[in-house]
C-alpha positions in Angstrom: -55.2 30.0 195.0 -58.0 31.5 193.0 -61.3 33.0 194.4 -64.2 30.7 193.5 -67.3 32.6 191.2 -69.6 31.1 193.6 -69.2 32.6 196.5 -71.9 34.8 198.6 -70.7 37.9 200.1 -72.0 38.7 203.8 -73.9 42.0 202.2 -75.5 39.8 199.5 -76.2 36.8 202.1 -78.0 40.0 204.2 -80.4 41.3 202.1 -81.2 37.7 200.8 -82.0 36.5 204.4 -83.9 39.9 205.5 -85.6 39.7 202.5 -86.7 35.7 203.1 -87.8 37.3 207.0 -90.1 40.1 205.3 -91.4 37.7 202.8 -92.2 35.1 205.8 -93.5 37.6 208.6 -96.0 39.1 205.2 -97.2 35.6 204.8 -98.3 34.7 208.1 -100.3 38.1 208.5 -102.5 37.2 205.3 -104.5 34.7 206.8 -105.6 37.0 209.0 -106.8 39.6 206.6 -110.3 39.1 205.6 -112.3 40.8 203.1 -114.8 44.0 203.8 -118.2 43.9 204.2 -118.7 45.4 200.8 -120.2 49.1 202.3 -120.0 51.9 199.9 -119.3 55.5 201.1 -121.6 58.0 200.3 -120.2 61.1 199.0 -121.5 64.1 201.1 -123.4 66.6 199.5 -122.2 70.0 198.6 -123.5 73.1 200.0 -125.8 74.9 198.0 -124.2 77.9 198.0 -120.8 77.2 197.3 -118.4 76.6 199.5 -117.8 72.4 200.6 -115.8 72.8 203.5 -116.5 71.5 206.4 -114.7 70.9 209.5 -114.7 67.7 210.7 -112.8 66.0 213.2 -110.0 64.7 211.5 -109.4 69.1 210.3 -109.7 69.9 214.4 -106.8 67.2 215.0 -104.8 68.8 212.3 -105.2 72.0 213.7 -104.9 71.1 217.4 -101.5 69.2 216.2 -100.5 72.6 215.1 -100.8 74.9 218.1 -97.5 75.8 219.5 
């Protein structure tokens, strides 16, 4: 007997149905997202001597996550 062309492998059948669970578990999270409020950022100012670094808190984590 010959092999029909229509057949699925298991590897293909996979991927297609973990594909079709990504798909559906991305659509039921959209409702949820709503949009922002529309706030603009304000860039900070740069010293006036040179220079624009500034440590902030997001730097002390850094180097906190550093420290042996």
């Amino acid at each position: 007997m010959t092999e029909s062309t229509n057949t699925v492998s298991r590897r293909k059948w996979f991927a297609g149905a973990s594909t079709l669970g990504a798909a559906a578990a991305t659509a039921s999270l959209l409702p949820g997202i709503t949009a922002g409020t529309g706030a603009k950022l304000e860039p900070s100012r740069l010293p006036a001597k040179g220079g624009g670094y500034t440590l902030s808190e997001h730097v002390k984590r850094y180097y906190k996550s550093t420290l042996v």
